[in-house]
N, C-alpha and C positions, 0 to 999 in steps of 0.2 A: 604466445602461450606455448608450452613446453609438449608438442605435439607427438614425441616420442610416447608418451602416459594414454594418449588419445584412440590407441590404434583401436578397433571393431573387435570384442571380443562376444561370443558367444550368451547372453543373456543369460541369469536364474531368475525364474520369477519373484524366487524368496528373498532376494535384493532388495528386488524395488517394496516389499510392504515395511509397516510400522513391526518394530520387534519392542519386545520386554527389556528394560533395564533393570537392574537391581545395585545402581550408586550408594553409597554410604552417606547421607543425608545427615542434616542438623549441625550442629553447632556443637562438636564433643573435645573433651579437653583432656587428655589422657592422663594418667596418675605418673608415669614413668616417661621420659624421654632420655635422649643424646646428651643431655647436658644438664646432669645431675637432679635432684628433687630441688634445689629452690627456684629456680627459674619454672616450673609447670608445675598448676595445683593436684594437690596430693587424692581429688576424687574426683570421677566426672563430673561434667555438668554440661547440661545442655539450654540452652535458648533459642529463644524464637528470633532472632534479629535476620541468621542467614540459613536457614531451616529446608532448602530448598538446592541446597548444593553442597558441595562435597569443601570440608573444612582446608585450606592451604594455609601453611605454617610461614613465614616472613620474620626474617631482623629486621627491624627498625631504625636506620640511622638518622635522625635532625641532627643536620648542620644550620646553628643557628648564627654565631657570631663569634667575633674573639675581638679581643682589647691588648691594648699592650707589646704589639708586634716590636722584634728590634731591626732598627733599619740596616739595610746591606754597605758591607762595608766599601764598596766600590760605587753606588749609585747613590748611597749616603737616601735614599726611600726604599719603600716594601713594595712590591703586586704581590698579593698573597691570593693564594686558594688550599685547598683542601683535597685531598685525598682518601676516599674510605678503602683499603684495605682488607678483604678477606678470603685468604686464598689464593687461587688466580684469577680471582672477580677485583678487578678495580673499578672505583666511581668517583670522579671528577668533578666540583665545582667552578663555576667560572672563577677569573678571577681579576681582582680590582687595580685599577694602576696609582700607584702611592698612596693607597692608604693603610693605615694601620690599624684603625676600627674598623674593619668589614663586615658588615652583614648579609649574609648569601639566603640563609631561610631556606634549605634544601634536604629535603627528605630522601634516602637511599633505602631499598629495597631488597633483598638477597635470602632466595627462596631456602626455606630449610631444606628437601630435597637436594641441594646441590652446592650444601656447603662441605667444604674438605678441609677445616682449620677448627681449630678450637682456641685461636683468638681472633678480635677482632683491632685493627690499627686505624687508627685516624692520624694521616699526616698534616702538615701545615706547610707548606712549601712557599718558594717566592720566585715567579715565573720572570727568566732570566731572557734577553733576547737573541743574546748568542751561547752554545754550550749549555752544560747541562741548569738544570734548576734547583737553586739552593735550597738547603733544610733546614728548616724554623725548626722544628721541635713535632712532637709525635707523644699521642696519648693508647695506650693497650689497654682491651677490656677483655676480660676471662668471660669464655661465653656459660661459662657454668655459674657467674655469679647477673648473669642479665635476667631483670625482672619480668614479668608476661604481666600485657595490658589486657583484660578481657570488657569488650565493649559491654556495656554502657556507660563503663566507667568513663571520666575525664580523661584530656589529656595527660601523659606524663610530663612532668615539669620539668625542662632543661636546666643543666646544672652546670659549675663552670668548672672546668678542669685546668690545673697548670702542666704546662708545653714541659716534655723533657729530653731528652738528648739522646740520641741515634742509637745510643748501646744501652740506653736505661741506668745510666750510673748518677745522674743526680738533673734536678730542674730546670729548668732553662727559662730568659723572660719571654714573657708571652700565656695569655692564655685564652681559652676556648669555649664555649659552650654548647654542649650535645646535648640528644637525649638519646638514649639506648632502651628500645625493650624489644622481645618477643607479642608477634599479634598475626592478625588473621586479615583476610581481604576485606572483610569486616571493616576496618580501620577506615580513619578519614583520612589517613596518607595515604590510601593506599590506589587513588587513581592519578595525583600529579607526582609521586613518588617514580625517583631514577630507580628502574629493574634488571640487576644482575643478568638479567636472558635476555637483554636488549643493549648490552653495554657495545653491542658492533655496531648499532646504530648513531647517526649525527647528523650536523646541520638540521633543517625541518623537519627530517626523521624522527626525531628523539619527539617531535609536537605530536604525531601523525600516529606514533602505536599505544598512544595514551586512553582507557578509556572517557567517556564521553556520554553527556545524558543532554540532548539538543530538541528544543521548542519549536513548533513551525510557526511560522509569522502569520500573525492575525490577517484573515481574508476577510476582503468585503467586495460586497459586489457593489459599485456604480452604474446607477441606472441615470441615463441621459435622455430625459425628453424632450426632442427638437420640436416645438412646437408653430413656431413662424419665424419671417423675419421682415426687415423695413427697408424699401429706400438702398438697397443692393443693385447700385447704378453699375453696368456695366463701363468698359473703358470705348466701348463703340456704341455711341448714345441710337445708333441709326436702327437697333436692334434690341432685342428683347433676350432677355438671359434665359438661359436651362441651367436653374440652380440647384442644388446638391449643399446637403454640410458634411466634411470629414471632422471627425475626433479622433483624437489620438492621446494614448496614456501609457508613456514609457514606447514599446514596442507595438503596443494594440492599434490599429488604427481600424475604425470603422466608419463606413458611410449611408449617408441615405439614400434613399431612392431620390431621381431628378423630378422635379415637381412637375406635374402634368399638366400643368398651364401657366405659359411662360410668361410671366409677368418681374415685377421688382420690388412686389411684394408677395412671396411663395410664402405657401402652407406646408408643413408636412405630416406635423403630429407623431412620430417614431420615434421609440423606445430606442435607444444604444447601450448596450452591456459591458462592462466591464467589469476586472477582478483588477482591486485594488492590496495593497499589505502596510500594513502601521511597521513603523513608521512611513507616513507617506510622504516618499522621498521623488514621486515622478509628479508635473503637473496636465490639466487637463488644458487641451488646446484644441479651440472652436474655430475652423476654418470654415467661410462661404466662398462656394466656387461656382465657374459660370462654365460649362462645356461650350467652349467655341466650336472644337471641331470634335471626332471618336477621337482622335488623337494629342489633342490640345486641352488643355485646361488652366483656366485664367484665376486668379486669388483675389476675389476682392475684399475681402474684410478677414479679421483674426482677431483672438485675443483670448489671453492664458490666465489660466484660474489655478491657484491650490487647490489641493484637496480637502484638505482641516475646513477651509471654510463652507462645508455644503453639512445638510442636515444628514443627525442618520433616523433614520426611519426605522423601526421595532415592528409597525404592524403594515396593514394596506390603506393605511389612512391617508388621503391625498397630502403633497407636499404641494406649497405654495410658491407658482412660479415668479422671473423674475424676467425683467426685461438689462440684458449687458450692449452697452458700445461698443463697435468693432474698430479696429482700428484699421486703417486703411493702407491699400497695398494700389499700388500704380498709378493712375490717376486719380488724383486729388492727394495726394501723400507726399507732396515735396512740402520740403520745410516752410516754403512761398506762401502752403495755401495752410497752416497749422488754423490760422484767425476765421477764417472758413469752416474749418474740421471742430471748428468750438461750437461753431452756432448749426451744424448741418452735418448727422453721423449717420450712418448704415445703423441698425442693430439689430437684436437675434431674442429670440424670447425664448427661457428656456425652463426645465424643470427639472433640478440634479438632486441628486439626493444618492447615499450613503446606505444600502440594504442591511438591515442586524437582523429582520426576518428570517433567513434565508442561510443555509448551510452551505457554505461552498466548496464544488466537489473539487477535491484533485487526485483521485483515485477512483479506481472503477468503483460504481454501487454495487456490482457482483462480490466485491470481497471490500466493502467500504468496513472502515474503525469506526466513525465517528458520525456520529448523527446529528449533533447540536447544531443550532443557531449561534451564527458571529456572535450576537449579542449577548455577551454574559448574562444579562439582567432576566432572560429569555430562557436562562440551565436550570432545569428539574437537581433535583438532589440526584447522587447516585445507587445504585441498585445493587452493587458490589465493587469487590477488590479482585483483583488479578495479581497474582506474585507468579513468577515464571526466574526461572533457574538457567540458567545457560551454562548447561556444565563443561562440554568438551566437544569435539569432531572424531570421530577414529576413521581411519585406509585415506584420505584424501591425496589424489592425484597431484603431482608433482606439476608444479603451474606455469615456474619458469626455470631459466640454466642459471644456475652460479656456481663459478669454481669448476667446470666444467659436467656438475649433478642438475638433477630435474629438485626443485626446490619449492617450498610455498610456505606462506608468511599470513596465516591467514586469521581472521578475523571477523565477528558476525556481529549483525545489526538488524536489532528490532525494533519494528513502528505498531504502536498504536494507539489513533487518537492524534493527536497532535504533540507526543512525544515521542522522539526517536530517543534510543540507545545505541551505543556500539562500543561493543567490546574492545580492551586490549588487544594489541596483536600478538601473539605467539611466534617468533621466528623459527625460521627455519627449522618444522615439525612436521608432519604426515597426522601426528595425532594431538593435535592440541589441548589442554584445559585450561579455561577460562573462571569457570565456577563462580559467576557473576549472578545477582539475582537483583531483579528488579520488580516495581512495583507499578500498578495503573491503576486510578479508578476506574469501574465502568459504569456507565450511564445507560448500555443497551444492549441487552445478550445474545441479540440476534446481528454481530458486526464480528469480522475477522481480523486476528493478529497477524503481522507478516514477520517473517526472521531470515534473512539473507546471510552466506556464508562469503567471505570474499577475499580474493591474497590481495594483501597490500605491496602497491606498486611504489611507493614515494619514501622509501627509506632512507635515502640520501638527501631526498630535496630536489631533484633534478634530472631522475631518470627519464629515459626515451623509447619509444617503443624501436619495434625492428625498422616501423615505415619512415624511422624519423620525427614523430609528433610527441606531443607531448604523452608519458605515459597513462595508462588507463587499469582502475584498480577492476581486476579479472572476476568476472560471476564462476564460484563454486555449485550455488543451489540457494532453493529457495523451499519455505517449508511456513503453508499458511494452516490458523486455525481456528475453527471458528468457535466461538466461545458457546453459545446455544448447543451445541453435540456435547458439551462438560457435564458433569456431574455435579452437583456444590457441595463444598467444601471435602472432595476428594483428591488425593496428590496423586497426580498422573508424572512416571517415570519410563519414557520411551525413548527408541531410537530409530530418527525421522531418515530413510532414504534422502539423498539428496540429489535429484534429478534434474538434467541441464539437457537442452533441444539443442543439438549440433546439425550441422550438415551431415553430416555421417549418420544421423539417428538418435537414438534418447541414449543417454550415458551416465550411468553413475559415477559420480564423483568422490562418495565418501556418506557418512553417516554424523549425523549433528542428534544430541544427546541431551535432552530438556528435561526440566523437572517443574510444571506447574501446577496451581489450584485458583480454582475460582470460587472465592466468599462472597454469597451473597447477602445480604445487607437485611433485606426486608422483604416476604413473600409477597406481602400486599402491594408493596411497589412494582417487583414484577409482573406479579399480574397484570396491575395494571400497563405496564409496556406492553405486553404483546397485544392489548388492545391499540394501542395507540397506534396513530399515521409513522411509518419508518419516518417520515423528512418529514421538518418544519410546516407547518401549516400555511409559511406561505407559497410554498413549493404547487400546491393543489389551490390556492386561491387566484395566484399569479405566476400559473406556469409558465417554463421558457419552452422554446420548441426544442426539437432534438437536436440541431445542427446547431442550436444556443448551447446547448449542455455540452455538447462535445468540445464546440470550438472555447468555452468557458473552462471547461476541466482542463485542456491543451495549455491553454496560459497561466490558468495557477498553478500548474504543476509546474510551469518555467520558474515562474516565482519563488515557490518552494526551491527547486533546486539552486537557483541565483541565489537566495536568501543564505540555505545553510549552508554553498558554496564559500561564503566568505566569514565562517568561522572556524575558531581557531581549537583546534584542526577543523580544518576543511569536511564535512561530510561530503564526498566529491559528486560530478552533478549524474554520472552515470551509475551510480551507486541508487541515488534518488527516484533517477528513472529506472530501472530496475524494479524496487522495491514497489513504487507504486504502478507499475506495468503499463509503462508508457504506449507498448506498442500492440494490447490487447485489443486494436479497433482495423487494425490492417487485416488485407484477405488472406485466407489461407484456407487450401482445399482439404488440407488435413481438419481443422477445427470445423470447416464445413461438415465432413463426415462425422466426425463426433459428436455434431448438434444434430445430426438426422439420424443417427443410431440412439441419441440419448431419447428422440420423439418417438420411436420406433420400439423401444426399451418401456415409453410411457405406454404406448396405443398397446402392447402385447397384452396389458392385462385386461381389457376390454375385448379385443383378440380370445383370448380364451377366455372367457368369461362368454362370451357366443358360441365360441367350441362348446365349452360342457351346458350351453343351453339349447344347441344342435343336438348334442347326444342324450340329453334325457328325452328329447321331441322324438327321436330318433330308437329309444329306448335300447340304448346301450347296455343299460345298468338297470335292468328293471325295478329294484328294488331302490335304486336313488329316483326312480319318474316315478313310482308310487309314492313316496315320502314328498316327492314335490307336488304330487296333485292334491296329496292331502292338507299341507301346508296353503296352497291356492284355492282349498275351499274352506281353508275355517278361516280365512285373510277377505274372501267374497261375504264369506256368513258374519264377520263382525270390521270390516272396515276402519273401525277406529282403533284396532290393531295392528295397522300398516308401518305408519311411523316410529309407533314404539318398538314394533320387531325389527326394524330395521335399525334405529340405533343401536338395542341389543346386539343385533351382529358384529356393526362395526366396534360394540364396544370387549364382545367376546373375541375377535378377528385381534383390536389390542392388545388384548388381554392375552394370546395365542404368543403372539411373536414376540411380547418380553422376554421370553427363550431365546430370542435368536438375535438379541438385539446387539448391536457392533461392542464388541469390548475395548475397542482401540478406537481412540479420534480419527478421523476420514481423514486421509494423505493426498497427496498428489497419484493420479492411477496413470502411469501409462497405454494399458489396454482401454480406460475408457477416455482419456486421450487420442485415441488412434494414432498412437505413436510410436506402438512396437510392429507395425506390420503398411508403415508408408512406405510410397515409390520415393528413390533419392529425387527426380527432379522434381515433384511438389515438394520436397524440401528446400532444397535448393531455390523453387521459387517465395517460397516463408522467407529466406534470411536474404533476398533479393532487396533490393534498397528500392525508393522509390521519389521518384519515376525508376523504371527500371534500368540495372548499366548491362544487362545479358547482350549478346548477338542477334540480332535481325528474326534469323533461324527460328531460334530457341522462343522468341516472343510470338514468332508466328504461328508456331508448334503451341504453344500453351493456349495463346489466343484463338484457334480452333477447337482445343479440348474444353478450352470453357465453353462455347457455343454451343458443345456438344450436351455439358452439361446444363447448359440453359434452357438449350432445343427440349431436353427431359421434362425442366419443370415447367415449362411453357406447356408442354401436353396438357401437365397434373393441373398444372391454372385451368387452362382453357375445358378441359371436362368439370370441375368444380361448378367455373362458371354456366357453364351446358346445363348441370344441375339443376342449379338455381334459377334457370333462365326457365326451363321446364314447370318449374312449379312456380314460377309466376305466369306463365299462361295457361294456367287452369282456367283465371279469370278475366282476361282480357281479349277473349273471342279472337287472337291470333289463328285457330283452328275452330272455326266455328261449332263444327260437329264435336270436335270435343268437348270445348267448352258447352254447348247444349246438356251432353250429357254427364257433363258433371254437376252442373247448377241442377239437373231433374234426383240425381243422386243426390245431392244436398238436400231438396227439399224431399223426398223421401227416406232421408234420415233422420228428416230432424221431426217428421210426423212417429215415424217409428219410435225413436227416442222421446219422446214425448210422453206416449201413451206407456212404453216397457218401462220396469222400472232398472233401475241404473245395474243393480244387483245382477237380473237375470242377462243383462246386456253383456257384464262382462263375466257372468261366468260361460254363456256360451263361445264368447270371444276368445279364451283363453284354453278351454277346451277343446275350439278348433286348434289352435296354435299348437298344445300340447297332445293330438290326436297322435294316435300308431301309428305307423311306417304303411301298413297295411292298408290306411285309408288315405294315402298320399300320393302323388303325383309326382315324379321327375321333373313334370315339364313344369314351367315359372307360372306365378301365381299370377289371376288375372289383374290386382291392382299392379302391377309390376307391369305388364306386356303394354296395358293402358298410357303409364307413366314412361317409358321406352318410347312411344309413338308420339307426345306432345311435341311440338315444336320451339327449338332454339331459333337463337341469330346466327348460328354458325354458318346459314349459307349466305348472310350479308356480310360476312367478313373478304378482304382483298385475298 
């Protein structure tokens, strides 16, 4: 990374919020251009197709074919290609070795912003392999007679041109067929189309700055129930096995517990989990092993299953098990005793099955897209649409060195749901535009979008980082958002800080520039969602434990990223991890203080809400403790006006703060991050690897400040607990005298209460509470001094 761009500069807070845009939106078509009235319609017009980004003008060249080539006069054949021409933008066809009909089918691209000609050239060449490369013939188009395609229309129809000669003075054989028009990103060329701003790119580069619209692969969870097995003869008859079964799925391997009574025919009964992905290309393999020694382990039986052939399950219906042959490993396994192994097998009894219930995660549930069920069959209709704009980046930090400049190549990618996008890349720019818009159904509006900014490192096909390894495409920022904080059917035009956690501290990179809206569909549907369970019902019928969840989401995220690792282009796997925040489960002291400031943030309003019930006790504000006594005697004189004044409020308290309610979708906050005011070595320990590679020192150092920190909550535990221990021996005579007089209290209250009716009970109660300063005491109340003296265990602790 280009660490020059990186140095520590002085923060503005007005950086890091969300700002106002004002883009030039819609789909407009100007009455006037560069290249005379017939080429662009004579009035605006607007549509809805890319309504959400800012319009980019583009030539069009298809190269489709040509016929009729003549062969060279030295090789007596043609390798012919193609040349587009405009300017000092060239674009290049491959090109074919002797033939004369070629077919290329290649789209060219050449941004109106940045053309300097007012013709356009289509060459025809015949790639020579020594010296220069001959000329077939060449066709010119006057850019003031090229026609403008405006989407929806069809394509334009390629038409065939005849080849003519170097200086234009007559025909030549050979001919060609193009199609030439003016259009917009709009177009269906317009993401496998060659683009004049990336003609320095090659090799797998030219694959790699293309946009891209990528599916994650269907996840299922494999549930494995080891249920018994037979006849699991060890290879030392004199002994009795400690049997265990291992599974293994691709990379996954899991085990069971060793049977608690060593026999050779063990029970287990235990579930195995796995995340499986269609196509299913790993198979499942049931290993029985005998622990000879803690460090020895013997295989006596195996045998390998597809996937395809196990059920899938949709609900918690039992699936019906199956008894498999194992095939045999060490004794009895030579070819000798095969006539043996027919009549006499080990086998394993099991219950596998295929979960469509169940939602699998590969992303935190804190900013989860997507809530459905594997199972198609299992998806609610949707509840709206999402269209989101990707317009541009402006200031982005120079990422790496070219040509001796700090340079960046950058490009963004959005997930949500089980569809990625990722933008074009923009070369060598600080401010890119993109003005890409895309589209999701949503199914549930209470789930987050993610959109990552990121320089592309693979332009060539073969770059290396500084360490030597293979290269790694660089995190600009990240910018989530959750679709519930939306308005519907409002276009929100913002521009999102883009915020990255360095060692150094939190650093703006630059500013990413979106334009979305979210339609929704049907209000009754909504509704109905936010009643509904967030996960699949069987998430709550047959939950996994947490260390299931964790180590389950860690492997489908691998999957995921192996999965769109190997398409073409590559969404690469650090890109993946990133996006769905692979590493939001490691410790960090910083996000520790941000989760005890965000409780501290929650408890303050109960916090005051005692204060100003201190100070009316206290009578502060005379005139607000008379409004309260009067409120707490016509609440005593009619009772069944408790609840409904209480909604009231909260419904007046709503009804208050629509005034003040956020105009801006919630961002990334550094301050409530705890990330403008860390020590460098809690940071330092955050980007620590793990296990850790620090100095001795430095781990000893940390490893005492956490103690330290532990030693703290270990108090807050242990007094919690003191609490609770207190008022559970009110009644189990731990203090006899206590407890005597609290059961004679009981039963003198509950005579008293008895006979009083509820009314006067609590208006005296409340009246004490609410008494003058005047009729008060400094010193603590005696249920309090009482409750102080009960007895904990704190003196049986070591």
């Amino acid at each position: 990374m280009y660490s020059a761009a990186l140095q520590t500069q002085a923060p503005n807070p007005d950086d890091y919020k969300v700002k106002d845009a004002n883009p030039e939106l819609g789909e407009r078509w100007l009455n006037s251009g560069s290249y005379g009235g017939r080429g662009w319609m004579s009035s605006e017009r607007f549509t809805s197709t890319y309504d959400l980004v800012e319009q980019m003008f583009y030539l069009y060249v298809g190269v489709v074919k040509a016929k009729d080539l003549p062969p060279s006069s030295i090789t007596g054949s043609c390798d012919p290609y193609v040349e587009v021409k405009l300017g000092n933008y060239k674009g290049r066809t491959r090109h074919f070795e002797k033939k004369m009909n070629p077919e290329w089918k290649q789209v060219f691209a050449f941004s109106k912003d940045r053309i300097q000609s007012s013709a356009l050239e289509v060459f025809v060449k015949d790639k020579e392999m020594v010296g220069r490369d001959d000329y077939v013939g060449r066709v010119v188009f006057d850019l003031n007679e090229i026609p403008t395609r405006v989407p929806p229309d069809s394509p334009l129809a390629p038409q065939w041109y005849r080849l003519e000669d170097r200086r234009g003075g007559g025909k030549v054989r050979g001919e060609i067929m193009l199609a030439v028009w003016m259009g917009t990103q709009a177009d269906e060329a317009f993401p496998e189309a060659w683009h004049s701003d990336a003609s320095s790119v090659y090799g797998e580069g030219v694959f790699n700055v293309r946009s891209k619209v990528y599916v994650s692969p269907k996840l299922w969870y494999l549930r494995v129930n080891v249920i018994e097995a037979q006849d699991a003869l060890p290879s030392d008859r004199s002994r009795l096995p400690d049997l265990f079964v291992k599974a293994q799925v691709g990379s996954q391997v899991l085990r069971t517990k060793i049977c608690p009574t060593r026999t050779s025919n063990p029970l287990w009964n235990e579930d195995l989990v796995f995340v499986a992905a269609e196509p299913f290309e790993e198979l499942l393999v049931i290993t029985v092993e005998d622990r000879v020694h803690p460090s020895k382990e013997e295989m006596l039986g195996k045998i390998i299953l597809p996937l395809d052939t196990f059920e899938k399950r949709l609900d918690h219906r039992p699936v019906h098990s199956r008894w498999f042959n194992l095939e045999k490993y060490g004794f009895g396994a030579l070819e000798a005793d095969r006539r043996k192994e027919l009549k006499f097998s080990s086998r394993i009894h099991l219950r596998v099955c295929l979960e469509g219930g169940y939602h699998v995660l590969d992303e935190s549930t804190m900013y989860i897209s997507d809530q459905r069920p594997t199972s198609r069959q299992l998806w609610k209709q949707p509840v709206g649409i999402l269209e989101v704009g990707i317009l541009s980046a402006q200031g982005l930090l120079p990422m790496k060195m070219k040509d001796g400049r700090g340079t960046t190549d950058g490009y963004c990618v959005a997930k949500y749901g089980q569809k990625w996008v990722r933008t074009r890349t923009i070369l060598d720019t600080m401010n890119p535009k993109w003005n890409e818009q895309y589209t999701w159904e949503v199914y549930d509006p209470c789930t987050v979008m993610t959109l990552g900014v990121f320089d592309n490192c693979h332009l060539g096909g073969g770059e290396k980082s500084a360490t030597g390894s293979a290269a790694r495409d660089s995190q600009i920022g990240k910018v989530r958002i959750r679709l519930s904080t939306l308005e519907a059917h409002r276009i929100y035009t913002h521009s999102y800080p883009l915020l990255v956690l360095q060692p150094q501290g939190v650093k703006k990179m630059g500013e990413l520039q979106l334009a979305f809206r979210f339609t929704t569909l049907s209000l009754a549907n909504m509704i109905y969602v936010y009643g509904h369970p967030l996960l699949p019902k069987m998430h709550y019928l047959h939950p996994f434990t947490v260390n299931q969840v964790d180590n389950l989401r860690y492997q489908a995220m691998n999957i995921v990223a192996v999965r769109l690792g190997r398409a073409e282009p590559p969404l690469r796997k650090e890109v993946v991890e990133y996006m769905l925040d692979v590493d939001s489960h490691f410790w960090s002291m910083r996000r520790s203080k941000a989760n005890f400031f965000r409780i501290m943030s929650l408890l303050s309003g109960m916090i005051n809400m005692g204060r100003w019930f201190g100070d009316v006790c206290n009578w502060k504000n005379p005139m607000t403790s008379v409004l309260v006594h009067i409120l707490f005697l016509i609440l005593i004189w009619y009772p069944e006006l408790i609840l409904p004044t209480l909604f009231l409020y909260m419904f007046l308290i709503g009804l208050w703060n629509y005034r003040f309610r956020p105009r801006h979708p919630p961002h990334m906050d550094p301050k409530l991050s705890w990330a403008e005011a860390v020590y460098p070595d809690e940071l330092d320990e955050e980007f620590d690897t793990f296990p850790t590679s620090r100095p001795h020192d430095i781990v000893r150092m940390r490893y005492d400040r956490l103690r330290s920190v532990a030693g703290r909550i270990q108090t807050v535990v242990g007094d919690i607990a003191t609490q609770g221990e207190r008022l559970q021996s009110l009644l189990i005579w731990r203090d006899p005298r206590a407890t005597g007089l609290f059961i004679m209290f009981c039963l003198c209250a509950a005579v008293v209460l008895y006979v009083t009716p509820f009314k006067a009970v609590a208006l005296v109660t409340g009246l004490y509470y609410l008494r003058h300063p005047r009729f008060r005491s400094k010193l603590p109340l005696v249920p309090s001094n009482f409750f102080k003296r009960l007895p904990a265990r704190t003196d049986g602790l070591l």
